[in-house]
N, C-alpha and C positions, 0 to 999 in steps of 0.2 A: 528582775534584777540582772545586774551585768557582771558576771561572772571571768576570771582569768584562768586558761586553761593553756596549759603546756602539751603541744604535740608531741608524741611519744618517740613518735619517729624520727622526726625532725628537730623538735627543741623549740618549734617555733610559738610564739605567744598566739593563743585563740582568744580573738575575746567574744564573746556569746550571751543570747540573751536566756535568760533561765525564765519563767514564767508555770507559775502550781498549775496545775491539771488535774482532773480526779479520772481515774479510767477503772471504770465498774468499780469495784469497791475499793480500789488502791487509791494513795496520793501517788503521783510524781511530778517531772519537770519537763513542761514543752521547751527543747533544745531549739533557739534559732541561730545561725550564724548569719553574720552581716548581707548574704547575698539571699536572705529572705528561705534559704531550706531548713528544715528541721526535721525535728524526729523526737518520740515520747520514751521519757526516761522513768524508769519505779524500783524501789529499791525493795528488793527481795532477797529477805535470811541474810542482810548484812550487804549483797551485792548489788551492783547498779544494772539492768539490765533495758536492754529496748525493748519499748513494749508494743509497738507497732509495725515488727516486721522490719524495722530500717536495719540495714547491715552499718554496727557501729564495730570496729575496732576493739576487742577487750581491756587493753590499756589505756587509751581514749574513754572510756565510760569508765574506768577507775579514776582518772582523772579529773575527769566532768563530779564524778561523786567526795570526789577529795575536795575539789573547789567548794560543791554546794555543802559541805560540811563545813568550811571554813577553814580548810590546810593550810597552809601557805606555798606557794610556787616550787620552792628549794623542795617541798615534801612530797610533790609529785612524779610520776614516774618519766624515765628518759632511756632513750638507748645510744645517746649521742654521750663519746669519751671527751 
């Protein structure tokens, strides 16, 4: 699924592909972005965390976890006034 994510930093629209993964006994989301890299997402006690060592951002994978929850954009995190 194609998911809309707001960069924290920037404000700028991500748009990404979300795709289920099981990794060992978790579910999560293989993250791709348009230029083919990605990284493994699982949500643990509530949080979204990388499950493959990728260095994601903390506010970036809140948002990634906002989207695949169904938030909407206005509900996601920014640091731009």
């Amino acid at each position: 699924m194609q998911i809309e994510v707001k960069d924290p930093a920037t404000g700028a629209l991500l748009l990404l592909e979300a795709k289920p993964e099981r990794h060992l006994s978790e579910h999560g989301y293989r993250i791709r972005h348009s230029n083919g890299s990605g990284f493994l997402i699982i949500n643990r006690l509530g949080a979204w965390r990388s499950a493959d060592d990728h260095h994601v951002e903390p506010e970036l994978l809140a948002n990634i976890g906002l989207a695949l929850e169904g938030y909407q954009l206005k509900e996601q995190i920014t640091h731009i006034t």
